[in-house]
N, C-alpha and C positions, 0 to 999 in steps of 0.2 A: 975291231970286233966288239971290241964295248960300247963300242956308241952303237952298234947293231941291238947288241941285244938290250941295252938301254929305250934306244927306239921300240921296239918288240914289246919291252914290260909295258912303255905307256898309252902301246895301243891294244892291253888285253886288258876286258873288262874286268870290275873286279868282280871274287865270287859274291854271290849271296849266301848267304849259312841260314836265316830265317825261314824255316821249312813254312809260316805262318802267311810270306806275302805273295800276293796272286801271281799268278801263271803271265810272263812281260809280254808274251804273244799275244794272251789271248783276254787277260784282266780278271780272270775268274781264279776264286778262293780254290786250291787244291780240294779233293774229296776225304782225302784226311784231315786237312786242317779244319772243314765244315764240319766231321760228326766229332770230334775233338770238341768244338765249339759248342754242339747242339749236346754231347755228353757233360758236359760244362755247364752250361747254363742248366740243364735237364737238374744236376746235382744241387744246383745251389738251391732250386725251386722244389726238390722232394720236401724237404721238413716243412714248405711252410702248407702246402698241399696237405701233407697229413694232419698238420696240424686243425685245419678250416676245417676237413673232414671230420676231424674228430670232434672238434667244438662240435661242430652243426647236429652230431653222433649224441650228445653229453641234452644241446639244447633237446632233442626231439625227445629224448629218454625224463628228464627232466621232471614235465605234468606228473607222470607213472610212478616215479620214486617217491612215495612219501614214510613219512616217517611213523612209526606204531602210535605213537602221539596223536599224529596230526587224523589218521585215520582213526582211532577213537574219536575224537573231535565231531568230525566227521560226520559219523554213525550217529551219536547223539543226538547232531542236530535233525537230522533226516528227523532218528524217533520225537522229536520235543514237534517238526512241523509236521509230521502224521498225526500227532494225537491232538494238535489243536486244532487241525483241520477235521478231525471226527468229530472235538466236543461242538465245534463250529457248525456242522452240521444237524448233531442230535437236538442243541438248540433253536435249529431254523425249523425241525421238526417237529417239537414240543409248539413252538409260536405256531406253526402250522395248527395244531391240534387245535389249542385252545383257540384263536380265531376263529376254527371252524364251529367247534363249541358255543363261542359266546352269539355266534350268527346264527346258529341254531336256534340256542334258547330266546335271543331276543325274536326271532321270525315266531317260535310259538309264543311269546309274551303277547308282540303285538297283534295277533291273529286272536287269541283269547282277549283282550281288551276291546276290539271291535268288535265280539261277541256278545261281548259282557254290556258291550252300552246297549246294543241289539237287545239284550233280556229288560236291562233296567226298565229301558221304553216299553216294552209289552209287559212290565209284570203288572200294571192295572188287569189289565186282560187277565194274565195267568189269575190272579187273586179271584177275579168274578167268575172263573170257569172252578175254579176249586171250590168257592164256596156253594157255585149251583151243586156241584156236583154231591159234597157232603149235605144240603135239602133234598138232595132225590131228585132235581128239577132237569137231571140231563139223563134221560133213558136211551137203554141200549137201544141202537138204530135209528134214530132222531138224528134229521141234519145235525142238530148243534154238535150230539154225540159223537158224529166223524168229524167237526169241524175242529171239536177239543183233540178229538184224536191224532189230526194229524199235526195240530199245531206242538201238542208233547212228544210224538214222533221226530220232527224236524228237530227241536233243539235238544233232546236225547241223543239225535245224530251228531250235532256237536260236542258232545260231553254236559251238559247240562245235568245236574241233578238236582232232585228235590231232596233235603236237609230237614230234620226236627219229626220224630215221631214217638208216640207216644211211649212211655215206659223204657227208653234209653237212657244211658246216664248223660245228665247237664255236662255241657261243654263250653267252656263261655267262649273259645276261639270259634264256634258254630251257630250259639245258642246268645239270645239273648231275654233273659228274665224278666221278666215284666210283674209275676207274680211270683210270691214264697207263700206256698204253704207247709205249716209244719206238722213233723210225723216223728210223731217219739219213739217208733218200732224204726224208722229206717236209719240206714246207716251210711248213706251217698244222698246225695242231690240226684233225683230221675226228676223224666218230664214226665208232670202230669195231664198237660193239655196244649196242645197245639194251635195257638189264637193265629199267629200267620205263618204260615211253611218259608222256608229260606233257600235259598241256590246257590248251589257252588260249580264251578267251569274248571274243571280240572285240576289245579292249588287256590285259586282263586273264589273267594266267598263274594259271591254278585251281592247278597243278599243275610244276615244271622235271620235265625228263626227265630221269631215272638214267641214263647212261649212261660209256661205258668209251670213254675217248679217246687217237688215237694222233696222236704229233706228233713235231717235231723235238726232238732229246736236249738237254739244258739246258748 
């Protein structure tokens, strides 16, 4: 009987106790031992998952956090490039100005210089029609009469003036003396007589007047 049940032990397999190894039929992991597994792995992989999240959490927050410092900083600079960017400005506008300015006055300069050579060349002319006219020799409604007329017309249209009349005070920036007569009663320099009349174009003297001055005795 012992060798029976001796045969018997060596032909029963032995148990398995490892609840972990697959199914001998069929090869497949029990379904315990899989969520066992997948509970397993799941555990060992939580912290580092939270942790990526959080980092990632820490990096996006990050730009947003600054410090009361860093934000005065900050503000400062904004105000330091807003106010150079105004003076920068009010600059480009002042240059603006005066350019326009200086273009201005040079366009009147040169407009009055091409005027002015225009008179020079006709002041023979003007001198012979002024002195006809102080003889009496140019009457009213006589060709010549309109001819003087419109010719003082036109450059009156320009700004032209005639300069030096009598019994005004001497001016030596207008006038130029030719004669001094003296006057023990006066108390200035006046013109006493007008030998050539003078023109001036707007600041511009084409022409001093010749004239003969009386003033007090030296």
């Amino acid at each position: 009987m012992s060798d029976n049940n001796h045969d018997h032990d060596e032909n029963q397999e032995p148990v398995i106790n490892d609840e972990s190894q697959s199914d001998p039929e069929t090869g497949d992991v029990s379904a315990s031992d899989s969520a066992a597994a997948e509970e397993s792995a799941a555990a060992e992989g939580q912290p580092a998952a939270e942790d990526a999240a959080d980092a990632a959490s820490d990096a996006e927050k990050a730009p947003d956090e600054l410090s009361e410092e860093d934000q005065r900083l900050l503000e400062e600079a904004s105000r330091d490039l807003v106010a150079e960017m105004r003076e920068q400005m009010l600059r480009a506008q002042a240059e603006l100005v005066n350019f326009r300015t200086r273009v201005e006055r040079d366009r009147v300069a040169n407009r009055e210089a091409v005027i002015a050579d225009v008179v020079r060349s006709m002041l023979p002319a003007l001198d012979d029609l002024d002195r006809a006219d102080k003889h009496g020799d140019i009457l009213e409604g006589t060709p010549i009469a309109l001819v003087a007329q419109k010719i003082n017309s036109s450059f009156e249209r320009f700004g032209l003036r005639k300069i030096g009349e009598k019994g005004e005070p001497f001016d030596p920036a207008f006038h130029e003396a030719v004669v001094h007569l003296s006057d023990p009663e006066a108390t200035e320099n006046t013109i006493a007589d007008v030998i050539e009349p003078g023109y001036i174009l707007g600041e511009r003297v084409v022409r001093a007047a010749k004239v003969a001055v009386s003033g007090p005795t030296d």
